[in-house]
C-alpha positions in Angstrom: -10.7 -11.0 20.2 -8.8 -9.3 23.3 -6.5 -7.1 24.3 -3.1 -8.9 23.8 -4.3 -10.9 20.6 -2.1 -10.6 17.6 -3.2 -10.4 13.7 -1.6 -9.6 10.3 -1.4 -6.3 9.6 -0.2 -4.9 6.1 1.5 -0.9 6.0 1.0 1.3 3.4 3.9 0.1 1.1 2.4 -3.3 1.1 4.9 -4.9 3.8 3.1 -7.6 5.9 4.0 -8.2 9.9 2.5 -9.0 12.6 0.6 -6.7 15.2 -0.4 -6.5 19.0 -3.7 -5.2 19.9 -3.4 -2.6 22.2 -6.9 -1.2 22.6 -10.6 -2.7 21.4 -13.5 -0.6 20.8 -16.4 -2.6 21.0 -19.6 -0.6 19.4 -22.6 -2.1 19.4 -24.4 -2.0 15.7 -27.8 -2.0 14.3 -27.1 -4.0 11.3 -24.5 -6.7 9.4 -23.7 -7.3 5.7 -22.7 -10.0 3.8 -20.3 -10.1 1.2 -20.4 -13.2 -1.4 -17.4 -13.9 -3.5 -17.7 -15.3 -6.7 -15.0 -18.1 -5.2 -17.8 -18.8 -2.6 -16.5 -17.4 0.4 -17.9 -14.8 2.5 -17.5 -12.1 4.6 -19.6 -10.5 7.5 -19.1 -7.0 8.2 -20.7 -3.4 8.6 -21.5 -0.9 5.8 -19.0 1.1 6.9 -16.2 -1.0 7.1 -13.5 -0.2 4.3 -11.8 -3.2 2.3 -9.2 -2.5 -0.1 -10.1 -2.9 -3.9 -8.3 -2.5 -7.0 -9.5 0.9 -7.4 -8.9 1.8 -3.4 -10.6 1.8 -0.5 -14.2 1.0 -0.7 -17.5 0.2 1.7 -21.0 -0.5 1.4 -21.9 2.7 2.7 -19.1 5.4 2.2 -21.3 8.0 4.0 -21.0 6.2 7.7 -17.4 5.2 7.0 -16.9 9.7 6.4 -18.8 10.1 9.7 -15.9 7.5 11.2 -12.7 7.8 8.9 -13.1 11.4 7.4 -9.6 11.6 6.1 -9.9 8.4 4.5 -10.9 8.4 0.8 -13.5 5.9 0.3 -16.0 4.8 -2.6 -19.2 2.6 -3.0 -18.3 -1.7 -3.4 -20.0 -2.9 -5.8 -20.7 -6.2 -7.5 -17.4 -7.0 -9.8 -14.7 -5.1 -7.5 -12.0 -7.1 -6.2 -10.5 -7.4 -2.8 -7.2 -7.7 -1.9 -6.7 -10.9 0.1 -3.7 -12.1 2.8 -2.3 -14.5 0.2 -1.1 -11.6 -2.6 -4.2 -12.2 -4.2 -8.0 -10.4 -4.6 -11.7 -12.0 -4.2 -14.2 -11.3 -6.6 -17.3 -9.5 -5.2 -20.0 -11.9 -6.6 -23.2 -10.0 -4.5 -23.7 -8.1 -0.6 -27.0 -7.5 1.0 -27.4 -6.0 4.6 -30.1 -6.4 7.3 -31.0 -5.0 10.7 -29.5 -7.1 13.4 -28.0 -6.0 16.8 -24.7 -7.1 16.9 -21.2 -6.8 18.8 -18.7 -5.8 16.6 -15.1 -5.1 17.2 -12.6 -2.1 16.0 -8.4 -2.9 16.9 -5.8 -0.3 17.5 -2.7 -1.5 17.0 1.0 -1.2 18.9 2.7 -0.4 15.6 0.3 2.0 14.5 -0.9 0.7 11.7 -4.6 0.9 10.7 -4.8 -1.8 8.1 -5.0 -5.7 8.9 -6.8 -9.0 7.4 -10.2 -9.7 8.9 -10.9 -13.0 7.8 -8.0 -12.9 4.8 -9.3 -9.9 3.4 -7.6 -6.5 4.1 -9.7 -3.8 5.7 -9.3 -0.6 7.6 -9.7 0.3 10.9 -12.0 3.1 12.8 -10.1 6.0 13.5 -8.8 5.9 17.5 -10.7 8.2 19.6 -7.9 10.9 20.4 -6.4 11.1 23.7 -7.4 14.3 25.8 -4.7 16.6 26.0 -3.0 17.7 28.7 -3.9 20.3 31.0 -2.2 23.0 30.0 -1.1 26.2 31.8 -2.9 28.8 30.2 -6.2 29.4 29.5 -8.5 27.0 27.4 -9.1 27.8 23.3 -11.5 30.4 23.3 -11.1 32.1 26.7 -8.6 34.5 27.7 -7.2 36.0 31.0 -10.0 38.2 32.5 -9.0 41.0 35.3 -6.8 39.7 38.1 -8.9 38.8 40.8 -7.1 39.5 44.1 -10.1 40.4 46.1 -11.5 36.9 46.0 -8.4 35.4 47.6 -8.2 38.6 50.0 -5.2 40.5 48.7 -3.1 37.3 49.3 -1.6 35.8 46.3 -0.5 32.3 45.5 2.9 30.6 45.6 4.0 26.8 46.0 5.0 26.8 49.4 2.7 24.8 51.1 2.1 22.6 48.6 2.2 18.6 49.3 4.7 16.0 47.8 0.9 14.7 45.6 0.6 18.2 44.7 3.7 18.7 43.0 3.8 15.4 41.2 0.9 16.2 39.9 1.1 19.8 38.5 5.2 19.0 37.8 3.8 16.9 35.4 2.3 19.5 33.5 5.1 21.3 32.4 7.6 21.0 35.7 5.4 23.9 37.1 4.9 24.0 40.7 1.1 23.0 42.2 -0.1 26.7 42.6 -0.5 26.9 38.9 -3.5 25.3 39.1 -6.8 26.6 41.8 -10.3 28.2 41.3 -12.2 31.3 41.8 -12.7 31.1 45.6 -9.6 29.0 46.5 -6.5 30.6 47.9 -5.0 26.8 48.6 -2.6 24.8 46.4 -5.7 22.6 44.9 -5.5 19.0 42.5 -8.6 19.8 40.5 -6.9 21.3 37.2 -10.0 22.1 35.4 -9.1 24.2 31.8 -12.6 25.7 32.2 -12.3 27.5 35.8 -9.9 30.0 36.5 -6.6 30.5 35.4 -3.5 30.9 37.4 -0.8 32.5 36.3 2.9 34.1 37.3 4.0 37.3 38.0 7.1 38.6 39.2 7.6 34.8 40.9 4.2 35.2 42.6 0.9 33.9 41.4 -2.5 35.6 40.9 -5.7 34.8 39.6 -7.7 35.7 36.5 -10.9 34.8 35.6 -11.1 32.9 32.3 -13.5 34.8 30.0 -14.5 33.4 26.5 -13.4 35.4 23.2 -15.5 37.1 21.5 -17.1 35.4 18.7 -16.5 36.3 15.1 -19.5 36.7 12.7 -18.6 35.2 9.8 -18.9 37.3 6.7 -21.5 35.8 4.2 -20.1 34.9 1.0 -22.0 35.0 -1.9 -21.8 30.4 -1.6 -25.3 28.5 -2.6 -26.0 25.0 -2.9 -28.7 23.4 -4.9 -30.2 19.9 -4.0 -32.6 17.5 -5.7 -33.6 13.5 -5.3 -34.4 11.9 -8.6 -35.7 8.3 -8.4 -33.4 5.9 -11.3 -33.6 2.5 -11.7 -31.2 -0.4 -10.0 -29.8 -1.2 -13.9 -28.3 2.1 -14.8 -27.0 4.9 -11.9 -24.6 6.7 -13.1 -24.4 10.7 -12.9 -26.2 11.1 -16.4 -28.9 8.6 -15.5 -29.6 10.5 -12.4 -29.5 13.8 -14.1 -31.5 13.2 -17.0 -34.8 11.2 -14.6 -37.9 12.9 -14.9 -38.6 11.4 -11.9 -38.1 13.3 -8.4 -38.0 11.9 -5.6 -40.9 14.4 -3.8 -40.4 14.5 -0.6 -37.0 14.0 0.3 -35.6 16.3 3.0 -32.5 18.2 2.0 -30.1 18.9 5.3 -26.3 18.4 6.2 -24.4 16.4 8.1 -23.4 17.8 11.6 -19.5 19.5 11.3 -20.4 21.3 7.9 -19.7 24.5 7.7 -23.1 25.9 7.8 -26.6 24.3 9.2 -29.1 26.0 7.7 -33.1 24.6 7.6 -33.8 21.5 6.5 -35.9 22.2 2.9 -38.0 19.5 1.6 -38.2 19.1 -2.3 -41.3 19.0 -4.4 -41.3 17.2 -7.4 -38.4 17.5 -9.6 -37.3 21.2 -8.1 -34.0 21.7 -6.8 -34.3 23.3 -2.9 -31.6 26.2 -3.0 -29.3 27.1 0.1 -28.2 31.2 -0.1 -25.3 32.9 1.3 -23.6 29.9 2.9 -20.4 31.2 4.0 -17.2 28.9 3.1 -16.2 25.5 4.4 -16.7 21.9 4.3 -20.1 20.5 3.6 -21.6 16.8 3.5 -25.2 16.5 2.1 -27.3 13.8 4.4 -30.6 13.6 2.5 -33.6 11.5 4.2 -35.5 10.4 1.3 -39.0 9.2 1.2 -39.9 5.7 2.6 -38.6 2.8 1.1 -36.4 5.1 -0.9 -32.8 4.4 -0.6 -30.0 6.6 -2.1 -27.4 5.4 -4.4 -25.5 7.9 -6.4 -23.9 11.4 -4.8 -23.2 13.3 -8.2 -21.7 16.6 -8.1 -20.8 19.8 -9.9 -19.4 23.1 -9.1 -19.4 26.6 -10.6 -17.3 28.2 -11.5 -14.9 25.8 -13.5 -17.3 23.3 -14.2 -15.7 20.5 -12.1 -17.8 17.1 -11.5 -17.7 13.9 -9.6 -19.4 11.9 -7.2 -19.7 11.9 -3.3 -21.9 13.4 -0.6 -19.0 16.0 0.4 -17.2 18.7 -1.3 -15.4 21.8 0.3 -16.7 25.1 -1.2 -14.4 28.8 -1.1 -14.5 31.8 -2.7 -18.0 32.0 -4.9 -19.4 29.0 -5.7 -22.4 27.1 -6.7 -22.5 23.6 -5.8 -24.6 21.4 -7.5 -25.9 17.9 -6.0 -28.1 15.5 -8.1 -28.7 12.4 -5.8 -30.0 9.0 -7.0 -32.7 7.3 -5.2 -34.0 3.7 -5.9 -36.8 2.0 -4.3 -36.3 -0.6 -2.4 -37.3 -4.0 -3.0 -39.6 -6.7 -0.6 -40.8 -9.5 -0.1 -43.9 -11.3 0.7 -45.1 -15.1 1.6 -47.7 -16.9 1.2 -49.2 -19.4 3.3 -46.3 -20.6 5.1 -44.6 -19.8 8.6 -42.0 -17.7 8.6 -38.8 -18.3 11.4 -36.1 -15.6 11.8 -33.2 -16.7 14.7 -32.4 -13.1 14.7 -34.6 -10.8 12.7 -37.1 -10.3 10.0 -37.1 -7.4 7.9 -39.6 -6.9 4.5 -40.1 -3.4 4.2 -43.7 -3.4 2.3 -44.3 0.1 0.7 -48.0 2.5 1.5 -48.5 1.3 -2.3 -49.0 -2.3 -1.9 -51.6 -4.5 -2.3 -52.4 -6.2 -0.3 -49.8 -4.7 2.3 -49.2 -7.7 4.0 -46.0 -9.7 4.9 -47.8 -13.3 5.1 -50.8 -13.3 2.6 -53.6 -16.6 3.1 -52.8 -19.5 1.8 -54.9 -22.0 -0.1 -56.3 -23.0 3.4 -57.7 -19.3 4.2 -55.3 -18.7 7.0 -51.8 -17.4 6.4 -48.8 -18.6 8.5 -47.4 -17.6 11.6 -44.1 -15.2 11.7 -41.5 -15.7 14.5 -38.1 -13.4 15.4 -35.3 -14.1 17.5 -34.6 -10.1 18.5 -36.5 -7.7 16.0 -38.7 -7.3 13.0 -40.0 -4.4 10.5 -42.3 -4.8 7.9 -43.6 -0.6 7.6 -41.3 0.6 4.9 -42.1 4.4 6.5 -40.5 4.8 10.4 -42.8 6.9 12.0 -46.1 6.4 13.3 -47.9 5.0 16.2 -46.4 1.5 14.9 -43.3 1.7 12.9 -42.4 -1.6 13.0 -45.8 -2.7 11.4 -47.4 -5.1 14.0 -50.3 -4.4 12.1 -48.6 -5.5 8.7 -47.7 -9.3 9.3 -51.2 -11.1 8.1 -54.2 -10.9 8.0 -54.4 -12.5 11.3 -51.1 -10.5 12.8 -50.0 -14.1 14.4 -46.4 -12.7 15.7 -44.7 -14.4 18.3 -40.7 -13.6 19.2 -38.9 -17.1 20.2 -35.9 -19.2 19.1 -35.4 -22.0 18.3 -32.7 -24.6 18.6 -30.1 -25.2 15.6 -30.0 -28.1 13.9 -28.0 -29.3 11.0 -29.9 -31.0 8.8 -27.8 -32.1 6.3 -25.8 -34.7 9.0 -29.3 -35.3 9.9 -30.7 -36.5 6.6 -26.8 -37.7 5.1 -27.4 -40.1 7.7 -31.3 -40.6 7.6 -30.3 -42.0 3.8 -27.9 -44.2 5.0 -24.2 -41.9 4.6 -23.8 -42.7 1.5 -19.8 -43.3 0.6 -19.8 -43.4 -3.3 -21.1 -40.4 -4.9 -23.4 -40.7 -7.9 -22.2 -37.0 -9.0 -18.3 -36.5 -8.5 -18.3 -32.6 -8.9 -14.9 -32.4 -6.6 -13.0 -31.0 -9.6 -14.9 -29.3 -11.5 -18.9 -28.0 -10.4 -21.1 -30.5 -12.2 -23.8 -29.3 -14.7 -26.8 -32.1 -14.1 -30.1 -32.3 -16.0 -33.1 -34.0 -14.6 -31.9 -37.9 -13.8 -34.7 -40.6 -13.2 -37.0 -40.6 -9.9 -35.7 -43.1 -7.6 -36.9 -44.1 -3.9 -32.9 -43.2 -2.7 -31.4 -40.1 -2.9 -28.5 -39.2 -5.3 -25.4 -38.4 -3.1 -23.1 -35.1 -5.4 -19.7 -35.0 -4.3 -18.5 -30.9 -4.5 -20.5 -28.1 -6.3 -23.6 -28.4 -8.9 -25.3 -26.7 -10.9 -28.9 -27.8 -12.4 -29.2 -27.9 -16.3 -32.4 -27.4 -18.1 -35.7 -26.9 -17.0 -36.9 -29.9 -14.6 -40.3 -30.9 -14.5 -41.2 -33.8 -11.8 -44.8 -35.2 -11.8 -46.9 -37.5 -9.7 -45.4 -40.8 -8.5 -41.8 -39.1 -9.0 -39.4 -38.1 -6.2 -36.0 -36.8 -6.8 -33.8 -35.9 -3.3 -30.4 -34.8 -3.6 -27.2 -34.7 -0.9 -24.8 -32.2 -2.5 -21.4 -32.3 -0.2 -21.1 -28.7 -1.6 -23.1 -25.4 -3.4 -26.2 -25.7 -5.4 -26.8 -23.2 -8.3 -30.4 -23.4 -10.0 -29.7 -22.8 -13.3 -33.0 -22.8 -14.6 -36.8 -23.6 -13.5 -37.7 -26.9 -11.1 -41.5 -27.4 -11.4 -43.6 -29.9 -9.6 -47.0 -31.2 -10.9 -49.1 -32.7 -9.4 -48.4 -35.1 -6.4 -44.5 -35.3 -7.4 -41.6 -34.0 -5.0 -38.0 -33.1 -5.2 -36.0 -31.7 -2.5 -32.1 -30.7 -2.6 -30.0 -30.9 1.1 -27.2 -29.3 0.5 -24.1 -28.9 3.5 -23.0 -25.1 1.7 -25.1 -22.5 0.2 -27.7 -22.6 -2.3 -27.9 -19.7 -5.1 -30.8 -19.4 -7.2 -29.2 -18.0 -10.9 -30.0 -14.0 -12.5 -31.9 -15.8 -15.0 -34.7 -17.8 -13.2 -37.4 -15.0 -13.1 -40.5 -13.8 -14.4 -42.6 -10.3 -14.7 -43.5 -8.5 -12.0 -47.3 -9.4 -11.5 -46.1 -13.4 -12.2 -47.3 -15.6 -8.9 -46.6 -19.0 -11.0 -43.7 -19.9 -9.3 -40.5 -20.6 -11.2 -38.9 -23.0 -9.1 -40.7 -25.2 -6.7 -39.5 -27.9 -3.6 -37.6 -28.5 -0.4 -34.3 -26.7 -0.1 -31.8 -27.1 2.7 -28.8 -25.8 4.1 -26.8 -26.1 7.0 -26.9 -23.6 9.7 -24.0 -22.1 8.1 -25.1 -21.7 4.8 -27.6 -19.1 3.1 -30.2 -19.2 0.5 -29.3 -16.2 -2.5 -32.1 -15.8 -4.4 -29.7 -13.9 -6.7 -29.7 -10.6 -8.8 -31.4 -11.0 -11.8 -29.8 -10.8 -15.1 -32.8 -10.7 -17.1 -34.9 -7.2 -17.5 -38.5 -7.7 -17.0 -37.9 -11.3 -15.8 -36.7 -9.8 -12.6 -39.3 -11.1 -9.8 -38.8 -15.0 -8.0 -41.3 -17.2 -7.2 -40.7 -20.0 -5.2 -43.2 -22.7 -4.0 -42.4 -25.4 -1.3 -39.7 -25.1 1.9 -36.8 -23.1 2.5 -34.7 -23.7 5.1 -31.0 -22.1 5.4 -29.0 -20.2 7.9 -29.1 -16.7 5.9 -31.6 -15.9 3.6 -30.8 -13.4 1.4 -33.1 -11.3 -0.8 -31.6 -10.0 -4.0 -34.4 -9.6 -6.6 -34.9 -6.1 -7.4 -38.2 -4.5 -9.8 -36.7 -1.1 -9.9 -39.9 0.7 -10.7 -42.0 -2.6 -10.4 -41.1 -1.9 -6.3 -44.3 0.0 -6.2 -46.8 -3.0 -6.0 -44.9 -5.9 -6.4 -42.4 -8.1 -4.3 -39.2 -8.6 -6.0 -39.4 -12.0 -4.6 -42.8 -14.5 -3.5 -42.7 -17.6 -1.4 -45.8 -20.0 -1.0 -46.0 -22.6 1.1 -46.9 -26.0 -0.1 -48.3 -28.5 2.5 -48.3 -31.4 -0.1 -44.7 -31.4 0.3 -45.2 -33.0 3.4 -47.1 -36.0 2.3 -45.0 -36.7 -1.1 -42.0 -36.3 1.0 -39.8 -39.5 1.3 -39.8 -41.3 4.6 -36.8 -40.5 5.7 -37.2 -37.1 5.5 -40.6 -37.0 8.1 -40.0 -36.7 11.5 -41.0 -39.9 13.4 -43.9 -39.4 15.8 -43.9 -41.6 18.9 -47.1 -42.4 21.0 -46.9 -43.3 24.1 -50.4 -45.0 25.7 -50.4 -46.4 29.4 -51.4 -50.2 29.8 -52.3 -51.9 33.4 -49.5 -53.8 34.5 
């Protein structure tokens, strides 16, 4: 995208056209999102980004979009909104996750002014425009004033435009048609370019010019009013949320450090909460405030709720303007956040790899020992974190990977291995599954030495169960949903390649302390496609274990244990080597030998 480039921009009574970009802001970002519709698209973005919903504007994280677009009334996107799309119609919001990533990303002004365009057919809202600077202007700066005329520093001689150059005049009868010797400094008796607001001030006077210092206004003290705001953290879990949830948790979330945002009205001391205790803020005077807790480790907030005395008003958000005498009243809703460990196997992130593993766990370790003893080796593209805390002598947790702390940062190169194995099993024409019109729902077929080639979307049905001597692969020209539990036993195999995304469903799970895995095999996707291991639908059946290979372009974790977060991952892979003898033979790579013979 460039300066120049047009898109399809949408004003505020719904009319569509067609838009110049006139300016591009390119800030650089610590992280990206993913948005997955329930049609199957998706959309990359940043948590502050705004997309129009049904219900207005809404972002994954209101609070940076405030500290972007402050006049723009945004909420929290959720799972179940609905986003308006460039064909009249809106997406359903099927799941989002976000991870740390250093990325480019892009913000468009406009020539028409307006703010709103389609980013990949769905309409969003832009960053507000840094303003222009104003003008110079011919008197003195907000909050300075004309000091004492000053004639002794230009000795007794005062200023007028003769003298001044042909530059000189364009410049300052720019500002106003007002000759050159409107603008100098303290010192300068000479018609001077520099028109700097915060030197001295030159002014007219009988159709002569003198100087006067520029010296700031006094500054008011601000009468205290009798304003006070209470703050507490209370820890809920990821089902229920809401205001009365958070409220009524006899949970608090001890620690978390109570402070506003930069621009409120006041900025008094941070005050850290202990236990379920509101921290209290006295004779604040009146303004604008936006609360910007930090909240224990691994803790992340998700509800802002609100009320205000007198009148008893309530709602939701992290900013509320307070006059006359008030008591403001924020309850804020923490959950911990889910992780992830593996076992066994190596791990390989193109750009990052992020499991935040709380003080709690046990053992805190990203890659846990395999059968073998030893556990796997974890390579990044750019970054990784695995210390849910971010202070320290190591906050990234270099310490945390394994027991053995292999870590190495490379990349690799992309390949797509569903071409690659489509044609290792001969590109297969006819399809055994024609899913094209409608997603298929297939239970367990008969082990075969070929692979069964699925023409559009399926879905597994049942519970599959493959044992020794049986091998089930599977080309789906599509998505795969999981539907229910795959398990291998003993020396059996089943693998799915799959050219879109796979989704493991809500209700595949078990209990927290489960490590039998519930589904097990090879799983591919093309580099464009992602692995979901899906929100769970089932309470107490919440955690995923998976046994065998993933390989995908996105792998996103969506399991959550709400309180089971402690000392549990939400989600557990283990690596199974067997795969890699049961495997058919046109999935192994071929190994050549080379030997050197006399001629």
């Amino acid at each position: 995208m460039k300066v120049g480039d047009t898109v399809v921009s949408q004003s505020e009574d719904g009319k569509q056209s067609v838009s110049t970009v006139t300016k591009l802001d390119q800030p650089v970002r610590d992280h990206m999102c993913q948005i997955n519709f329930s049609d199957g698209d998706t959309l990359k973005l940043t948590s502050e980004h705004p997309l129009l919903t049904q219900d207005g504007w809404k972002a994954i994280d209101p609070t940076q979009t405030y500290k972007e677009n402050p006049d723009l009334v945004v909420s929290t996107l959720e799972k179940g909104d609905r986003v308006s799309t460039s064909d009249g119609n809106s997406a359903e919001v099927a799941s989002l996750a976000c991870w740390s990533e250093r990325i480019q990303t892009y913000n468009l002004i406009l020539d028409d002014g307006v703010n709103t365009y389609f980013a990949d057919g769905y309409l969003a809202h832009n960053k507000d425009p840094d303003p222009e600077p104003p003008p110079p202007t011919c008197s003195c700066p907000a909050g300075y004033h004309a000091g004492d005329v000053r004639d002794t520093d230009c000795k007794g001689r005062r200023f007028s435009s003769q003298g001044c150059n042909a530059q000189q005049n364009a410049l300052c009868g720019s500002v106003g048609g007002k000759p050159c010797a409107l603008w100098g400094q303290q010192g300068r008796c000479g018609c001077g370019l520099d028109c700097d607001e915060n030197d001295d001030c030159v002014y007219a006077c009988n159709d002569t010019w003198e100087i006067a210092n520029c010296v700031p206004d006094a500054t008011p003290t601000p009468t205290p009013n009798p304003v006070t705001i209470l703050s507490r953290g209370m820890v809920v879990s990821l089902s229920d949320t809401t205001c009365p949830t958070v409220r009524a948790s006899s949970e608090g979330a001890d620690g978390t450090v109570h402070q506003f945002l930069s621009g409120s009205a006041s900025q008094p001391a941070p005050q850290t909460q202990s236990g379920t205790t509101y921290v209290q803020f006295n004779n604040l005077i009146q303004g604008d405030y936006t609360i910007d807790p930090v909240p224990p480790a691994n803790y992340s907030l998700v509800r802002a709720c609100w009320s205000q005395e007198p009148g008893g008003s309530q709602g939701e958000g992290v900013s509320r303007t307070l006059a006359g005498v008030d008591t403001l009243t924020w309850d804020l809703g923490f959950i911990l956040s889910p992780w992830g460990q593996v076992q066994g196997g190596d791990v390989y992130g193109t750009t990052s790899v992020l499991s935040l593993l709380p003080q709690s766990a046990s053992p805190r370790l990203f890659n846990l020992d395999g059968d073998g003893g030893d556990p796997g080796v974890v390579t990044y593209g750019n970054s990784y974190d695995f210390a849910a805390e971010s202070t320290g002598a190591d906050p990234q947790g270099a310490d945390l990977v394994s027991s053995k702390n292999w870590l190495v940062n490379e990349t690799h190169a992309t390949i797509n291995w569903y071409d690659t194995f489509f044609r290792r099993f001969g590109s297969p024409t006819v399809p055994d599954y024609d899913c094209t019109i409608a997603p298929c729902a297939i239970t367990q077929p008969p082990s075969r030495a070929t692979a069964y080639f699925v023409s559009g979307d399926m879905t597994t049905s049942g519970s599959w169960s493959v044992g020794t001597g049986d091998s089930l692969v599977f080309l789906v020209d599509g998505n795969l949903t999981i539907d229910d539990s795959i398990r291998i036993t003993g020396r059996g195999f089943v693998g799915f390649v799959v050219s879109g995304n796979i989704t493991v469903s809500g209700s595949v799970g078990s209990a927290a302390a489960n490590v039998t895995p519930n589904i097990e095999g090879v799983f591919i996707t093309s580099p464009t496609g992602s692995f979901s291991t899906g929100q769970s639908t089932n309470p107490g059946q919440e955690k995923l274990v998976v046994k065998g290979t993933i390989v995908a372009g996105t792998i996103t974790l969506q399991r959550d244990l709400g309180d089971g977060n402690t000392t549990n991952p939400a989600e557990l892979f283990i690596y199974n080597p067997l795969l890699l003898v049961t495997m058919p033979e046109a999935m192994k790579e071929t190994k050549i030998a080379w030997q050197e013979v006399a001629p």
